[in-house]
N, C-alpha and C positions, 0 to 999 in steps of 0.2 A: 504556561503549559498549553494551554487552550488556542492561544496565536501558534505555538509551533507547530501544536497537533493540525491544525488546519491548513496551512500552510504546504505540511508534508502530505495531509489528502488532496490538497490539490495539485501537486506532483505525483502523488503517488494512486490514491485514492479513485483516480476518474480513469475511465475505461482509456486502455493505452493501446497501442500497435502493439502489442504483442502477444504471438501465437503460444499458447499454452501449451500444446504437444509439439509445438516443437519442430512440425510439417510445414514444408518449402512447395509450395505452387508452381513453382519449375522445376524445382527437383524431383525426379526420380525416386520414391519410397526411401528415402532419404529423412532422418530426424536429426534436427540442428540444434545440437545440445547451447549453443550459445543462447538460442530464445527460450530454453527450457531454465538455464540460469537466468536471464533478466525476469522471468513470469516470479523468479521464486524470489528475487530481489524485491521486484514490487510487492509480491503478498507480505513477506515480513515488511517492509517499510511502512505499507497500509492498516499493518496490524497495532504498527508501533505509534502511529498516529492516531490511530482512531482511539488506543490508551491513554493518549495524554489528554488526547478530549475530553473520553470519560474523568480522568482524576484531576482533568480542573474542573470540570463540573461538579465534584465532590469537594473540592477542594471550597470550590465558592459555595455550596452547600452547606458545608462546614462551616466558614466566616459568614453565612447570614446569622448560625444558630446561636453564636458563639459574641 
C-alpha cells in the first residue's frame, strides 16, 4: 500500500500545470471546464494516495505490535 500510495503522489501529489479555475491567459473571460476536471481528477487521485500511505503506515504499526 505504501509503494502504491507514493508512487501515485508522485503523479498525482506534486504541484501540476494545472489551473484550478479553470481560466485561459489568451482567452477571453472564458472558463475551460476541461482543466476544472483534470484539477478534480488530481485532488481525488492525491487523496487516494495519500490513504494508502496512511494505512500502510498503520498497517506496519499494527505488524510491529503484533
Amino acid at each position: 500500500m505504501d509503494v502504491v500510495g507514493v508512487l501515485l503522489l508522485l503523479k498525482f501529489g506534486l504541484p501540476e500545470d494545472v489551473r484550478r479555475k479553470g481560466e485561459g491567459y489568451l482567452l477571453l473571460e472564458e472558463t475551460d471546464q476541461s482543466e476544472i476536471a483534470n484539477a478534480k481528477r488530481y485532488d481525488f487521485w492525491a487523496r487516494i494516495a495519500l490513504g494508502l500511505v496512511v494505512l500502510g503506515f498503520i498497517a506496519q504499526l499494527i505488524g510491529n505490535f503484533l
